[in-house]
C-alpha atoms as one frame of an Amber mdcrd trajectory, in Angstrom:
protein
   0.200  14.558 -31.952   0.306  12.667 -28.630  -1.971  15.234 -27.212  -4.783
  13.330 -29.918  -3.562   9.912 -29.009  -4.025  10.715 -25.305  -7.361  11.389
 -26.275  -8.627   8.789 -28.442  -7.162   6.470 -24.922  -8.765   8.544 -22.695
 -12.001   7.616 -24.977 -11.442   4.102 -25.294 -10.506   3.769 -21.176 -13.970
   5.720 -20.417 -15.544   2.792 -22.705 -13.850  -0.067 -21.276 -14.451   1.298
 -17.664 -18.836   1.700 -18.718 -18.759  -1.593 -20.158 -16.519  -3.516 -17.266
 -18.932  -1.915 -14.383 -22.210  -2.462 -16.394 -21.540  -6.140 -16.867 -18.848
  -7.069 -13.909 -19.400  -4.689 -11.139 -23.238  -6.224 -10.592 -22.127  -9.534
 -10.603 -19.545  -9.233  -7.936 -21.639  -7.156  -5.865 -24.228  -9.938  -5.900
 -21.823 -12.424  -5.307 -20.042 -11.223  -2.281 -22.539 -11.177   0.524 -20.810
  -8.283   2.205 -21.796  -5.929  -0.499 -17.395  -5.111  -0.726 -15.379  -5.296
  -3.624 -12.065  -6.331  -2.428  -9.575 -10.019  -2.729 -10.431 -12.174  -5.956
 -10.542 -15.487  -3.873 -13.782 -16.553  -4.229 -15.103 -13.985  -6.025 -15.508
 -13.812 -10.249 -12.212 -13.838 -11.850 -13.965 -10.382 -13.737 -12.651  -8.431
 -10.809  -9.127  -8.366 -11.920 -10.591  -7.274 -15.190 -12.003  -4.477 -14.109
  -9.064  -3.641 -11.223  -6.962  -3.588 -14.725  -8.847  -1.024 -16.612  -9.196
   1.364 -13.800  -5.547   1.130 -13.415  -5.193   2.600 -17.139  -7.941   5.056
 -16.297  -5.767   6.163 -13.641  -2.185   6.328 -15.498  -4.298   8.521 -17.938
  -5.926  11.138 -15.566  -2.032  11.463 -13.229  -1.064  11.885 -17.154  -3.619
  14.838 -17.365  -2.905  16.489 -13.594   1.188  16.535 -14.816   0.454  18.402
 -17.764  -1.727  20.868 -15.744  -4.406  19.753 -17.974  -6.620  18.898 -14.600
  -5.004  20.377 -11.557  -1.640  20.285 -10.626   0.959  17.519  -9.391   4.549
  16.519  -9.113   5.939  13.748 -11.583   6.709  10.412 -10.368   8.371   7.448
 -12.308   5.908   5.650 -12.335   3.385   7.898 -14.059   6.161   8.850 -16.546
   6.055   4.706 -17.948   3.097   3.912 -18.010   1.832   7.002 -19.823   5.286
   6.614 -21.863   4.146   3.058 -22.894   0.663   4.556 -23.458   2.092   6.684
 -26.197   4.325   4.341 -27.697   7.689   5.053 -25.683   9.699   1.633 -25.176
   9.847   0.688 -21.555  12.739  -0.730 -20.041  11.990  -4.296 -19.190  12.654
  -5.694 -15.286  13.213  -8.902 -14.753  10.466 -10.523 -12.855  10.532 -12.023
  -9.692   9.645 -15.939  -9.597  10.641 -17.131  -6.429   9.401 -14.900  -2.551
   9.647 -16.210   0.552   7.967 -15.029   3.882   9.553 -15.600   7.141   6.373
 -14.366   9.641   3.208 -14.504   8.642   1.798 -11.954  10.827  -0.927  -9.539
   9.936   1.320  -7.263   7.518   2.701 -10.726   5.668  -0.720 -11.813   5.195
  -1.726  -8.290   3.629   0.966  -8.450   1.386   0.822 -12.027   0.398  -3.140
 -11.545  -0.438  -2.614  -8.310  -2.398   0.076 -10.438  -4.529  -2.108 -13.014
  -4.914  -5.582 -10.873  -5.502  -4.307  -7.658  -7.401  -1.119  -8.273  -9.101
   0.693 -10.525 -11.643   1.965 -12.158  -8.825   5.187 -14.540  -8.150   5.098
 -17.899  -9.807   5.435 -19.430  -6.150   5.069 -17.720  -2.415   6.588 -19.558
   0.463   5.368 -19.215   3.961   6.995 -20.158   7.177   5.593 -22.785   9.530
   5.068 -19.718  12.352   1.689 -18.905  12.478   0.666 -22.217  11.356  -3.044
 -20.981  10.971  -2.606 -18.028   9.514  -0.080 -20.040   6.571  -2.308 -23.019
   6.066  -5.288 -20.550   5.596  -3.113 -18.477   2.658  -2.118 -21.800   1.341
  -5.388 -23.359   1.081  -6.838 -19.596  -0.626  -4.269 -19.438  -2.907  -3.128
 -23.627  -3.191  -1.677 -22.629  -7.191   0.678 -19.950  -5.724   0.788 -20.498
  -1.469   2.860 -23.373  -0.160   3.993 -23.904   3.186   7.453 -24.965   3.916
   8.406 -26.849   6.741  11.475 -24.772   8.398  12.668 -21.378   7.941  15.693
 -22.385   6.332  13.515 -24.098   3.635  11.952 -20.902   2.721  15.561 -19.350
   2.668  16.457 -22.265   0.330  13.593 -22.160  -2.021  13.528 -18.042  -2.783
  14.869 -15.503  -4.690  13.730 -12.730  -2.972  12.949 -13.114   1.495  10.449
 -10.635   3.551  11.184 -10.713   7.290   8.353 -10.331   8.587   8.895 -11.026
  12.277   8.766  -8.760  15.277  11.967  -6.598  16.576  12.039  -8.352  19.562
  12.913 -11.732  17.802  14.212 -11.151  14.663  18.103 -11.583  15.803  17.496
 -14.787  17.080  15.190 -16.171  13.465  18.144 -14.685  10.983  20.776 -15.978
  13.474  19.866 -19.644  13.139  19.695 -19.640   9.521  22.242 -19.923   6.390
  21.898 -17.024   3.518  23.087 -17.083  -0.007  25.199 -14.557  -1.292  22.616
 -14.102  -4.679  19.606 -13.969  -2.634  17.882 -10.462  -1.634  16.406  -9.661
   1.798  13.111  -7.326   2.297  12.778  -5.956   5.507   9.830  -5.541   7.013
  11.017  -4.814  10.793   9.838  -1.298  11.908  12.955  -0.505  14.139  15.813
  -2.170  12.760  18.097  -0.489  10.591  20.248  -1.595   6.961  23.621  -2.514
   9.209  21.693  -3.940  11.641  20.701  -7.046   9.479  23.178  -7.120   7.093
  26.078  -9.179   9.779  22.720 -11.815  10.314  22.334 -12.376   6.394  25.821
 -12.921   5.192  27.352 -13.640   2.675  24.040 -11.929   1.554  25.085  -8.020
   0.287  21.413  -6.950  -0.244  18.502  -5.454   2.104  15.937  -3.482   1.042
  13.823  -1.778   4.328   9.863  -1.150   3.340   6.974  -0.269   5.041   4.058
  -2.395   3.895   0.533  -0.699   5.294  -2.737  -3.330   5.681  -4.764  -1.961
   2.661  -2.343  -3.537   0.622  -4.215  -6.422   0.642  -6.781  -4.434  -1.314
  -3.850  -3.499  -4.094  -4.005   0.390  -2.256  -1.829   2.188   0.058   1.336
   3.587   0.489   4.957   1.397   0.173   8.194   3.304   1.743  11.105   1.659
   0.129  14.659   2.027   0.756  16.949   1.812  -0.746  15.517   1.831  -4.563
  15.283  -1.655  -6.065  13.836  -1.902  -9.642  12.533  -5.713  -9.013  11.052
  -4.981  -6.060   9.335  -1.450  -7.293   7.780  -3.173 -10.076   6.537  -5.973
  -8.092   5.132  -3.918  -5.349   3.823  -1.215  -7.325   0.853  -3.622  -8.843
   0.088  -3.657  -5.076   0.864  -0.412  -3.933   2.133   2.978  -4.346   5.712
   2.673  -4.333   7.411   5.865  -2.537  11.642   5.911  -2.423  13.047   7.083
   0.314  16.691   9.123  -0.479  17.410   8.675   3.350  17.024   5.666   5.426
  16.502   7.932   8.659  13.125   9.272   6.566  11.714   6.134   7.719  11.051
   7.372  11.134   8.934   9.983  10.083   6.803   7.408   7.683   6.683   4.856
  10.600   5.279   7.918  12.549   2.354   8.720  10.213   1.216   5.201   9.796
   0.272   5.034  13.706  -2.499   7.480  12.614  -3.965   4.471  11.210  -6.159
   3.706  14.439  -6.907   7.444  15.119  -8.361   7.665  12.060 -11.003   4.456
  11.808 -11.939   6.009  15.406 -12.409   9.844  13.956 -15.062   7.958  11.831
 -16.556   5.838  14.511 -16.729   9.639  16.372 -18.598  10.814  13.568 -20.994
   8.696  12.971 -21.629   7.623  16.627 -22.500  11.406  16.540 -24.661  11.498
  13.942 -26.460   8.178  15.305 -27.282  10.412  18.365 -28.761  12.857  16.136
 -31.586   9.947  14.976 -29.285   9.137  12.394 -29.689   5.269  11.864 -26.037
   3.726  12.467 -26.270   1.664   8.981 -26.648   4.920   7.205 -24.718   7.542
   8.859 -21.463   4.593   8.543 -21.908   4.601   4.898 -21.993   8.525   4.669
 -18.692   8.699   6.729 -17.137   6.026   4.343 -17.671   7.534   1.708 -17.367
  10.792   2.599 -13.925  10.427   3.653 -12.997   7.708   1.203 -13.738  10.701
  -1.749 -11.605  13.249  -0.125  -8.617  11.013   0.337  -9.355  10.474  -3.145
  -9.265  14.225  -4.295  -5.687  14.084  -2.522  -4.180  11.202  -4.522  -4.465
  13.643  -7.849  -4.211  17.080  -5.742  -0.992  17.013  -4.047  -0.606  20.571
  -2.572  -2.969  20.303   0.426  -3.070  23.519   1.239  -4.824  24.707  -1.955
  -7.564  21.849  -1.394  -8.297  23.130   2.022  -8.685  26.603   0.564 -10.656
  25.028  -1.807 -12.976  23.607   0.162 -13.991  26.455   2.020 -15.766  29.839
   1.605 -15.768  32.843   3.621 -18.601  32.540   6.968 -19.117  28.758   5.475
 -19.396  25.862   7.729 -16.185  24.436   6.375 -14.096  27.888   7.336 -16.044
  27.628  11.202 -14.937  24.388  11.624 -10.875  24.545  10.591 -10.906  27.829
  12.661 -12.646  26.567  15.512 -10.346  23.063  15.669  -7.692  25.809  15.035
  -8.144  27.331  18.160  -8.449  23.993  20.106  -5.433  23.284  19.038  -6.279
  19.961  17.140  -3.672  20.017  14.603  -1.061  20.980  16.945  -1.820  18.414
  19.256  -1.626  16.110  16.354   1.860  17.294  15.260   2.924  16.497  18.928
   1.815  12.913  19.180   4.074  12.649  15.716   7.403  13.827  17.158   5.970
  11.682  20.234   6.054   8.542  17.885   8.778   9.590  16.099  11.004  10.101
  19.264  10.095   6.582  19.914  11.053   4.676  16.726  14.226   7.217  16.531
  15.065   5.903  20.242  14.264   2.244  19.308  16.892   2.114  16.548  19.211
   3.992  18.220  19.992   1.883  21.082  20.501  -1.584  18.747  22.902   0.625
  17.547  24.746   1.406  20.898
């Protein structure tokens, strides 16, 4: 039975998704000078429309890899409600959070804040710290029905239900130190080297601190979210934003933090690429967009496929080009040497956090 209501959704999703790109897709493209889909501010409000019904499009298809209907993959929770709501399982309801304050608004705050604002049934009301007084007024004045800017730190404190820290390891003792916390309010920390225990004696009588790792494409509603420890509120509010992953340890963070300094290396593997294939005759404009995309698909094949090893295999055949090129980067040691500057990184982070706690 729900193997014929999955279908009749997968039919009407197909048809929602041809008729939202006919008519809304065009439109935006033609209205963004840049040619890129991406934050609703001044853009057609159609975009969250269509955001919306490739979001169902996507519940269905994880739906279809879990079954081992199209590939294979491991469950997640999140997969397991929406497709459960899909076939007419009651969901358990979470509370929503009204009230989030930012103290920072540095380049991850402002990520997060525009993916909230752009790609998700966001807060009723955001509220930004004075520091970075551009960067504030500019989210503010983007977003004026959801944005405000207080005027101290302890007024965001006062005014939320929920606080990101958002400010830089070297300084964040010093910010939480001059304020006053309640005891109902939750903390979201957004530091990259300090630990649970180390903010907990700053927030008292606050009992409640959630560490994440927020990455910039969440400002596009994509990317990663390490989370720990699990926090329904949170997961629900994030996960319209981003992929929500909970950690079981808090020392897994390291490793996480580790892998998003590949971040850099990997915009300049694609500016390798195609400054390579520009010195072929390539022209720049169109060697870019073949990069792009290129790479944009197979990160895409990887958000379904989950067992990397059998898309590598996949992807290659015996004497191919693909085979010659693993086996020669092989031998260069490339992935090694890749492996290295992790436990490099991680050694780093690891070392960080252990001397606050010394």
């Amino acid at each position: 039975m729900w193997l014929m209501v999955l279908a009749v959704r997968i039919i009407l999703v197909a048809m929602m998704i041809g008729a939202a790109e006919t008519f809304c897709l065009p439109a935006l493209t033609r209205t963004n000078a840049n040619g890129v889909l991406g934050l609703r501010g001044g853009f057609d409000d159609r975009l969250e429309n269509v955001q919306r019904v490739r979001q169902m499009r996507d519940d269905v298809l994880k739906k279809l890899v879990e079954d081992n209907l199209v590939g294979k993959a491991g469950r997640s929770d999140k997969v397991q409600a929406s497709v459960g709501e899909a076939v007419g399982e009651e969901s358990i309801d979470v509370e929503p959070i009204t009230r989030l304050g930012f103290l920072g608004t540095g380049t991850i705050a402002k990520a997060v804040v525009e993916g909230l604002c752009s790609f998700s049934l966001a807060p009723k009301r955001i509220y930004l710290s004075p520091r970075n007084a551009n960067t504030s007024s500019l989210l503010a004045a983007k977003y004026p029905e959801m944005v405000e800017v207080s005027g101290s730190n302890q007024q965001v404190v006062d005014s939320c239900d929920v606080l990101c820290v958002c400010v830089t390891p070297q300084v964040y003792k010093q910010v939480l130190g001059e304020l006053k916390f309640r005891e109902d309010l939750k903390i979201v920390s957004f530091i990259s080297t300090a630990r649970i225990d180390d903010i907990l004696p700053l927030v008292a009588p606050c009992t409640r601190v959630v560490r994440a790792i927020p990455m910039p494409p969440i400002a596009q509603g994509q990317g990663p979210l390490p989370m720990y420890p699990r926090d329904e509120k949170l997961e629900k509010l994030f996960d319209e934003i981003s992929t929500v992953i909970n950690l079981d340890r808090e020392e897994d963070f390291f490793s996480f933090m580790s892998v998003s300094s590949l971040m850099a290396p990997f915009y300049y593997m694609q500016h390798t690429i195609s400054e390579w294939m520009t010195s072929t005759g390539v022209p720049q404009e169109k060697a870019n967009k073949f990069v792009g995309e290129l790479l944009f698909a197979l990160a895409h094949d990887s958000k379904y496929e989950t067992d990397f090893k059998a898309l590598t295999d996949r992807s290659q055949t015996p004497g191919g080009i693909n085979e010659q090129s693993l086996r020669q980067l092989r031998e260069k040691e490339f992935f090694s040497s890749l492996q290295d500057q992790l436990q490099v990184i991680q050694d780093r982070v690891a070392n960080k956090s252990e001397k606050k706690q010394q």
